[in-house]
C-alpha positions as CSV (number, residue, x, y, z in Angstrom):
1,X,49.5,27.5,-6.5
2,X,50.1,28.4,-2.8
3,X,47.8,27.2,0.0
4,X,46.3,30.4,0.4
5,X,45.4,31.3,-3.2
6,X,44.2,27.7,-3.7
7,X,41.2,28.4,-0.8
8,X,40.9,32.0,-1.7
9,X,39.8,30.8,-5.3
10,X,37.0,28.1,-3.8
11,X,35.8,31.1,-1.4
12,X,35.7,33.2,-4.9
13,X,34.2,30.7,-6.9
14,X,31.3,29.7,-3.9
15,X,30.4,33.5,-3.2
16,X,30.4,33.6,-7.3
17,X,28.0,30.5,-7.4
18,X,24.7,31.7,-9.7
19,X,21.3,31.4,-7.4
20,X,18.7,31.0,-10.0
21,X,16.9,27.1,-9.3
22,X,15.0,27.4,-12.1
23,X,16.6,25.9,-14.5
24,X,19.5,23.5,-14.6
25,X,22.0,26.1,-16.6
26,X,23.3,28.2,-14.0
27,X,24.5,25.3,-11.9
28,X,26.3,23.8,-15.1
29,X,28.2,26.6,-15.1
30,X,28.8,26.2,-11.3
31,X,29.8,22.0,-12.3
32,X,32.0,23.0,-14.8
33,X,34.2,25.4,-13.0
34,X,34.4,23.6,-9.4
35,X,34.8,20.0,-10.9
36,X,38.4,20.5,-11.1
37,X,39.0,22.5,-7.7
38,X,36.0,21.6,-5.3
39,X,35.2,18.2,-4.2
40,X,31.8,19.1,-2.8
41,X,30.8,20.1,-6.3
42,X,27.8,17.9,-7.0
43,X,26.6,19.5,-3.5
44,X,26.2,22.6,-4.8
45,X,24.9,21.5,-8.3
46,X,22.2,19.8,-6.4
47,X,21.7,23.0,-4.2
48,X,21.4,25.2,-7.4
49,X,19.3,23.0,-9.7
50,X,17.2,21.6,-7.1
51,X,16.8,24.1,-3.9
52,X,18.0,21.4,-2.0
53,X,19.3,22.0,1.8
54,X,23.2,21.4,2.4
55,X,22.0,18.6,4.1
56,X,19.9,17.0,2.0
57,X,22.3,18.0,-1.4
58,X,25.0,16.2,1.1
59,X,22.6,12.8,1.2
60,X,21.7,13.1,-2.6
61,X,25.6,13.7,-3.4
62,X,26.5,9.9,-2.6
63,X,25.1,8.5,-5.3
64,X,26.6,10.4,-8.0
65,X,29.9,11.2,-7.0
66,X,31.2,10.2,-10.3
67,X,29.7,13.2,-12.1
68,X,31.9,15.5,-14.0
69,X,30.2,17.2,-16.4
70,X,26.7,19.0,-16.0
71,X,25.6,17.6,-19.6
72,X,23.4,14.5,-18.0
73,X,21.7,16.0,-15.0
74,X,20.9,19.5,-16.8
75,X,19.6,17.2,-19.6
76,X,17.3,15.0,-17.3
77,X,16.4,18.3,-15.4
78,X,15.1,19.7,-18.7
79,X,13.4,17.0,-19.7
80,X,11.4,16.8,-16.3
81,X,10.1,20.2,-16.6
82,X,9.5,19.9,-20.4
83,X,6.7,17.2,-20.2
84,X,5.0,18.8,-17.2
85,X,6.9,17.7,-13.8
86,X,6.1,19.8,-11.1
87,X,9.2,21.2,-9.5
88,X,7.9,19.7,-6.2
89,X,8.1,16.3,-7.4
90,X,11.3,16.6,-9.3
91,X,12.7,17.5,-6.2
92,X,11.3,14.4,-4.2
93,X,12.2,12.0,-6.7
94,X,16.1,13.5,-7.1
95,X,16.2,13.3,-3.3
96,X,15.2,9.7,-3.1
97,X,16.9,8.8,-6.1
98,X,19.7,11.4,-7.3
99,X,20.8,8.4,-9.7
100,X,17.5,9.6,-12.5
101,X,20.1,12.5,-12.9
102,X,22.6,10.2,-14.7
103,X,19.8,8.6,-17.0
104,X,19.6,8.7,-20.5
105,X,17.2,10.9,-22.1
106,X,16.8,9.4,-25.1
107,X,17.6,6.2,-24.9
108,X,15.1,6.1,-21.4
109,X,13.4,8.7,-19.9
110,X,11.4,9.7,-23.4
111,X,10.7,6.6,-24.4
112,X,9.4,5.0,-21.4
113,X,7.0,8.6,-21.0
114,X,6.0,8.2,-24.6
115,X,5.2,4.8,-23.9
116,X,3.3,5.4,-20.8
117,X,1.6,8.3,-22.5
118,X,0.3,6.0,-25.7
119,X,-1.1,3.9,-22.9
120,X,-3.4,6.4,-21.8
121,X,-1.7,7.7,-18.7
122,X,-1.6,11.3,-17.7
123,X,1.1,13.5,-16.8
124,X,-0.4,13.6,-13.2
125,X,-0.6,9.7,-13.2
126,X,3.0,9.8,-14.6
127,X,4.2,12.8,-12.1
128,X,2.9,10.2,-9.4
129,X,5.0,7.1,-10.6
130,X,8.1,9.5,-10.7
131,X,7.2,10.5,-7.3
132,X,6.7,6.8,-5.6
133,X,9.4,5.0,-8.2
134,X,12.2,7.5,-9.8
135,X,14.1,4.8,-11.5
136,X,10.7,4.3,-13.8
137,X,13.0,7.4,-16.0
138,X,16.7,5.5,-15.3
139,X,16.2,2.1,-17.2
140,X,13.8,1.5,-20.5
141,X,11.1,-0.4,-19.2
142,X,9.1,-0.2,-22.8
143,X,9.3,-3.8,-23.3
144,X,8.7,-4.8,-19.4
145,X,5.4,-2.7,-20.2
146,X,3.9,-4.8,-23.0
147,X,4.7,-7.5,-21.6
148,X,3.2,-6.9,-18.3
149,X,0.4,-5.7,-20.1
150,X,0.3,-8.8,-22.1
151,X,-0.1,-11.3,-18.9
152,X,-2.9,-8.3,-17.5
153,X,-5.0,-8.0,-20.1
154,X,-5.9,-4.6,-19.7
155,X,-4.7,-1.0,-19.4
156,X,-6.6,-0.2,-16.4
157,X,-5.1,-3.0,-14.7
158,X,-1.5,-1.9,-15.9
159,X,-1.9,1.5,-14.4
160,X,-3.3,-0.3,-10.8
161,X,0.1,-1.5,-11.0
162,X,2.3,0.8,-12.1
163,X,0.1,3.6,-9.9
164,X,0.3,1.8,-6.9
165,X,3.4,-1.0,-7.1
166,X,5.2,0.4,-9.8
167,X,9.0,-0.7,-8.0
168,X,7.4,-4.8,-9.2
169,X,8.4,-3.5,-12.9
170,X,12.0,-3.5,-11.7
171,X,11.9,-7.5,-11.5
172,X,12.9,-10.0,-14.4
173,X,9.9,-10.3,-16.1
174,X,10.9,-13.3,-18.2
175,X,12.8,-14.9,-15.3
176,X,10.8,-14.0,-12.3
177,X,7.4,-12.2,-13.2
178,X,5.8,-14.8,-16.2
179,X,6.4,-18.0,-14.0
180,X,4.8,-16.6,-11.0
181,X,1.5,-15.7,-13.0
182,X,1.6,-18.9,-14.5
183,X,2.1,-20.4,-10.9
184,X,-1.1,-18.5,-9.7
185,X,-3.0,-18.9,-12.5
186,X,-2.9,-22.7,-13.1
187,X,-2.0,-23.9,-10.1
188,X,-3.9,-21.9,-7.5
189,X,-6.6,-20.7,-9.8
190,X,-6.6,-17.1,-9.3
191,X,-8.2,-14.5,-11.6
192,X,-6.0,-11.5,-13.2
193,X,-8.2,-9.1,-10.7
194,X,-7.4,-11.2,-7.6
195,X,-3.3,-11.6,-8.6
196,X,-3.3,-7.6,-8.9
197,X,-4.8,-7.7,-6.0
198,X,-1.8,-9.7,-4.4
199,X,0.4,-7.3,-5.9
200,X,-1.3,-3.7,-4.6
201,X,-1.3,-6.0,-1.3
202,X,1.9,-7.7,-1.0
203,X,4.2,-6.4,-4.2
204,X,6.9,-8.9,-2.8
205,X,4.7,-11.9,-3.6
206,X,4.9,-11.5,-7.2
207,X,9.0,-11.3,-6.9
208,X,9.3,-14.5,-5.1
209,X,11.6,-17.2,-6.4
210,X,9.3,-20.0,-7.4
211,X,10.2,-22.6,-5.1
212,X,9.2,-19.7,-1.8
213,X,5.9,-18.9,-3.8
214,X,5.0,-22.4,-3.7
215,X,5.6,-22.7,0.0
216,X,3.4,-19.8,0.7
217,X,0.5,-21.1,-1.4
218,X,1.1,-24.6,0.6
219,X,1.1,-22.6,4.0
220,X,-2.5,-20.7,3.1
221,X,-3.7,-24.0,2.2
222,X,-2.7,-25.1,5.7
223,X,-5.0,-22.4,7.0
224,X,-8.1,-24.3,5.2
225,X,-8.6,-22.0,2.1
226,X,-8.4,-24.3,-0.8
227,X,-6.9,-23.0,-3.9
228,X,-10.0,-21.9,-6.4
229,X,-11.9,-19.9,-3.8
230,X,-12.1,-15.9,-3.0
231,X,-10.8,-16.9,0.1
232,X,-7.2,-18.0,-0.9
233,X,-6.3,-14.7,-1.8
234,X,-6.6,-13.7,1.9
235,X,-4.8,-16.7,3.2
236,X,-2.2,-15.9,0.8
237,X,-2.2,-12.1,2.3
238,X,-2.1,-14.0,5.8
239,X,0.9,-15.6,5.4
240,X,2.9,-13.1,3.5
241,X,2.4,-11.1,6.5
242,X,2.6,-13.3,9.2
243,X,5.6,-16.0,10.6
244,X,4.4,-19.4,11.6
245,X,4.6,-18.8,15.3
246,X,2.2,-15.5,15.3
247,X,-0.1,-18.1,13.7
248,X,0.0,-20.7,15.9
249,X,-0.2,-18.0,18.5
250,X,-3.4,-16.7,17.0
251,X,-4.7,-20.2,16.4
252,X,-4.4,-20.7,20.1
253,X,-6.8,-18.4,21.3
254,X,-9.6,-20.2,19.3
255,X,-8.5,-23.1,21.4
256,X,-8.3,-21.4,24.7
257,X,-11.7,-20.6,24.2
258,X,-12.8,-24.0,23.6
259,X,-13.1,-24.0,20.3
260,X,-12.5,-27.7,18.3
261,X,-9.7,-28.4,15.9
262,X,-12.6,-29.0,13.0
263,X,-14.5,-25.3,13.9
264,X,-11.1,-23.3,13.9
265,X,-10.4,-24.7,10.4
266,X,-13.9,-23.8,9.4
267,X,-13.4,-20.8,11.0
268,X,-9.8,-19.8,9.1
269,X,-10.9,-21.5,5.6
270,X,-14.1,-18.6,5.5
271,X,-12.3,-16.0,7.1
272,X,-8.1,-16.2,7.1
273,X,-7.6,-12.3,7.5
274,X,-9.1,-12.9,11.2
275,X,-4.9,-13.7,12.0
276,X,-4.2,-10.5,10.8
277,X,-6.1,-9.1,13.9
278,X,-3.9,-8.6,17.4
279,X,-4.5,-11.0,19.7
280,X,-5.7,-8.3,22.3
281,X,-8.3,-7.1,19.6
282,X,-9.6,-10.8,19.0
283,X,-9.7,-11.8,22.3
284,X,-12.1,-9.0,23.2
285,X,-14.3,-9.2,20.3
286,X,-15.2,-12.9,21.3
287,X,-15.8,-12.3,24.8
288,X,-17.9,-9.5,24.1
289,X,-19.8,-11.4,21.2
290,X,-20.2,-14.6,23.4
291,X,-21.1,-12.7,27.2
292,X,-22.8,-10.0,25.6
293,X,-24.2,-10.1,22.2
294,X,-25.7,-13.5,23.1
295,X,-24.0,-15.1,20.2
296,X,-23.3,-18.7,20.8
297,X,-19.7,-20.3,19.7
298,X,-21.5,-22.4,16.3
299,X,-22.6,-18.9,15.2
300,X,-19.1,-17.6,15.4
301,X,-18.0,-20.9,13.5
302,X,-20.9,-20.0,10.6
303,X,-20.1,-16.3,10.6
304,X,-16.6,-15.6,11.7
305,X,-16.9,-12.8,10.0
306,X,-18.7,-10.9,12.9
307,X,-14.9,-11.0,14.6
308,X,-13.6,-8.8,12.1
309,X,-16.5,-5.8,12.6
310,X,-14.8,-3.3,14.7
311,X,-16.4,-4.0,18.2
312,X,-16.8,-0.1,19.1
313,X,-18.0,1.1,15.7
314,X,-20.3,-1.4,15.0
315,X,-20.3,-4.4,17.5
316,X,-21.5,-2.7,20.7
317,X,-23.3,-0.1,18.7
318,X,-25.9,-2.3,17.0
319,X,-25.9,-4.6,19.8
320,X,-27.3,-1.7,21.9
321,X,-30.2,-1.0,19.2
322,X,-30.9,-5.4,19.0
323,X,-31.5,-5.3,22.8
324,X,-33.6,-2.1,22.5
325,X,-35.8,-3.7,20.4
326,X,-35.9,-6.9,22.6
327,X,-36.5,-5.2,25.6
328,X,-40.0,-3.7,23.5
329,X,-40.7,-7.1,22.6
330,X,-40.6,-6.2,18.7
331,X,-40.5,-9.3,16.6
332,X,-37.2,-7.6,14.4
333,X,-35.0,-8.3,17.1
334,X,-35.3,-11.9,17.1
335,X,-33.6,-11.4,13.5
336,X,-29.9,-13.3,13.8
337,X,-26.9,-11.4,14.9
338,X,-25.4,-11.5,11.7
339,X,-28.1,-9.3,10.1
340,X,-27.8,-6.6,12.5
341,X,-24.2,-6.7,12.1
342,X,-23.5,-6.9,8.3
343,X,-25.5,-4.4,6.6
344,X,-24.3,-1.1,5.8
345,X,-25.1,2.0,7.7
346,X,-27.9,3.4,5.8
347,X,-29.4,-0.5,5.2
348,X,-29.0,-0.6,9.1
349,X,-30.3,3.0,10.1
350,X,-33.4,2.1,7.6
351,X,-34.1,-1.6,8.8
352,X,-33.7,-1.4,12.3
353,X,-33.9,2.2,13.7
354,X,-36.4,4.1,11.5
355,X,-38.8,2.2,11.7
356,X,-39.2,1.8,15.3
357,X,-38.6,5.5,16.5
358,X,-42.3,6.0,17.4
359,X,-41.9,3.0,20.1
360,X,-38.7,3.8,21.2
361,X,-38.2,7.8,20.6
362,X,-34.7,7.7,22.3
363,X,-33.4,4.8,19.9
364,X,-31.8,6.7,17.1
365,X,-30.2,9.4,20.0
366,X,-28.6,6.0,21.6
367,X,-27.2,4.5,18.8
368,X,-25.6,8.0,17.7
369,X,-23.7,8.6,21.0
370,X,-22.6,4.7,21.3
371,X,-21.1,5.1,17.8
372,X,-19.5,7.9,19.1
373,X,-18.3,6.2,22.2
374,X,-20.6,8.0,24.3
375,X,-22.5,5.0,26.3
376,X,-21.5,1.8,26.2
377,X,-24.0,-1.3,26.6
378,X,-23.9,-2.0,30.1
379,X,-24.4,2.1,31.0
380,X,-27.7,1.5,28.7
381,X,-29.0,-1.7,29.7
């Protein structure tokens, strides 16, 4: 075949290329009869079967280059759309993943939906694993799902999981997953409901080799939070996040502030996610607790939760409404910091504001526009 009837047959066979994306059959025929003369095939199989752009058909293409035959990705397609996929997510999921077009439909895809199905999930809550995880239809995970749900316990905490984490099922569960329970279980005595919440958190954590995982759980007990309290979990979120020298650096500002080595401990072992707060953020939630709110350095070490409240939502807020009350000499304002600070809006709103409206009319009106950044204490006071 000449040069020129070779292109003039792939200009035929492109402006002859059926348009219907509904269904995977008119590309097959499109893969069939350009496998053999155009290289960009899979391209326009993609474009076809899944309205994608050239572009994006062009980034999907990589990964399946070795196609020649339509029979796999019109099965897969079909199988999608049988059981309720939403053409929207079928897209997305081919796009981040073009390689759940070369699965298996019987051998994976329909077992691992049936499975998921006899397990109580919907086709939403299935459409939405698809969506965040496409390879949950490219390998049979049937047995990685019993035996997950054997170590859980429970289906609800299977679908937290799978709904949320779902890429953790893609791990060695024998190798990897099992000894890492075990780890946390016996060793660091953590409940099922806090290790799923380690996973929804940190979904590496449960991956780890075992000799890493260990490490961590030594470096959050560094932090003060002995193993067997609620407060492990968080130092084990702390250092999963951070490196050693952000630590340090956010240890340092306790002691630039004159805090001791014993309170900062103290301090970390009741309340580790206070390191996951930026430096600038920490810094001026002390000062502003210390030279405003009147709360004294031994509080902070009893409650160092009041560094975590969000010093323009709540901090300078209800510290506008305590000194309110003070200035009306009202004996609910010599109630400690903490309790203006840790109850919940409507506790708050019915404790300290409603009752006192008919002595200080304007007191509601001030909180609402300091809450909404309005005033700030010293424009008040």
């Amino acid at each position: 075949m000449s040069m020129c009837l070779f292109v003039g047959s792939i200009h035929c066979l492109r402006l002859s290329l059926p348009l219907n994306r509904g269904t995977p059959f008119a590309a097959s025929n499109a893969l069939t009869q350009s496998s053999s003369l155009n290289p960009h095939f899979v391209s326009e199989y993609l474009v076809q079967s899944c309205g994608f752009s050239s572009d994006e058909a062009h980034r999907a293409s990589k990964h399946i280059q070795h196609l020649k035959s339509p029979d796999k990705p019109d099965a897969a397609l079909r199988f999608m759309r049988e059981i309720g996929i939403s053409e929207s997510v079928i897209r997305t999921a081919v796009l981040r993943d073009s390689r759940i077009l070369c699965s298996h439909v019987e051998k994976n895809m329909r077992p691992n939906i049936a499975r998921l199905k006899e397990l109580g999930f919907t086709i939403e809550e299935i459409s939405g694993i698809i969506f965040r995880w496409p390879r949950v239809l490219q390998f049979n995970i049937v047995t990685k799902l019993d035996s997950w749900l054997g170590v859980l316990g429970s289906v609800e905490y299977l679908k937290g999981v799978m709904k949320s984490q779902p890429g953790v099922f893609q791990s060695s569960f024998e190798k990897v997953i099992r000894p890492n329970f075990s780890f946390l279980q016996e060793q660091c005595g953590l409940s099922i409901c806090q290790i799923v919440r380690l996973i929804k958190t940190c979904p590496r954590l449960i991956k780890y080799r075992a000799e890493l995982l260990k490490m961590k759980a030594e470096a959050a007990e560094q932090l003060g939070a002995s193993r067997s309290t609620g407060t492990f979990v968080d130092a084990l979120i702390t250092v999963y996040f951070l490196s050693q020298s952000t630590i340090d650096a956010k240890l340092n500002i306790f002691r630039n502030l004159g805090f001791s080595h014993g309170e900062i401990t103290l301090m970390i072992s009741k309340a580790p996610n206070l390191l996951n707060k930026s430096e600038k953020k920490l810094v001026r939630t002390m000062e502003f607790l210390i030279n405003e709110a009147g709360c004294s350095k031994i509080d902070l070490v009893r409650n160092p939760s009041l560094l975590m409240y969000s010093l323009e939502n709540r901090l300078i807020p209800r510290s506008i409404v305590r000194k309110l009350l003070m200035s009306e000499g009202l004996p609910v304002a010599r109630s400690a910091l903490i309790s203006f600070m840790n109850k919940t809006e409507t506790c708050f709103v019915e404790k300290f504001i409603l009752p006192y409206e008919h002595v200080i009319p304007s007191l509601h009106q001030a909180y609402a526009d300091a809450s909404d950044g309005k005033i700030v204490e010293n424009e008040l006071l």
